[in-house]
N, C-alpha and C positions, 0 to 999 in steps of 0.2 A: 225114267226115260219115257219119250211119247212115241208110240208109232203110230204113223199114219201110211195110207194109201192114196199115192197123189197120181193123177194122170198131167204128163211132162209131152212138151213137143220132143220129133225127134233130134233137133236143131238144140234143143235142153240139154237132151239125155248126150249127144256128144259133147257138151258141154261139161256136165259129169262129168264123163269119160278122160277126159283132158284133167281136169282137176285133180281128179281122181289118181291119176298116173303122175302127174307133175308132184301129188307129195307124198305116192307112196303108200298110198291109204287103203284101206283094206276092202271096204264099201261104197256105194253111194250117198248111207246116209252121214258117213265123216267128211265126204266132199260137202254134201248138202252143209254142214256145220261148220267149215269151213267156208264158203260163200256166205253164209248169214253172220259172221263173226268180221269179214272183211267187209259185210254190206255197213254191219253197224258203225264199225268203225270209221268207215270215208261220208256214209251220206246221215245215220241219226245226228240230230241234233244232240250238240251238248249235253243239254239240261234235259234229257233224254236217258242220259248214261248214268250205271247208279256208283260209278270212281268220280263223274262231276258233283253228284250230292252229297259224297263224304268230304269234295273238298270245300266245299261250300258250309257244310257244317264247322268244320275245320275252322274256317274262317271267321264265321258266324261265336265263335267262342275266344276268339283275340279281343284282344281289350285296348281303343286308341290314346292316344296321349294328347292328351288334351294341354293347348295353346290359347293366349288371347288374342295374339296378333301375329302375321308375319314377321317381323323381331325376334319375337319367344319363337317360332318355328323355325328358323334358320338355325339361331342358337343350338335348340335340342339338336337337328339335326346335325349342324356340324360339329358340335360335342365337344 
């Protein structure tokens, strides 16, 4: 774990305070981990996240079915 010493407006730290209380938390540094876990999730990009580049590898290891023409791909797919 990191500590740091951050200087916060006071318009922050009731911000904290709020968070803070809303889940219950024991500190401000679990509020702080909470905001930065809600930040990641609504504003990081994607390809950012490291659950988008497991799925990506995922992907990256599927093997396609190879067709010659729309004919043969209907076929496969309607099976």
């Amino acid at each position: 774990m990191v500590q740091a010493i951050i200087n916060i407006s006071e318009r922050a730290n009731r911000v904290l305070n709020i968070v803070k209380a809303k889940y219950g938390l024991k500190d401000k540094s679990d509020a702080i981990n909470i905001m930065a876990k809600e930040y990641e999730q609504a504003i990081m990009e994607p390809e950012l996240r490291p659950e988008y580049i497991k799925k990506l590898e995922k992907i990256q290891k599927q093997k396609g079915v190879p067709f010659k023409n729309m004919a043969e791909l209907r076929k496969i797919i309607e099976g």
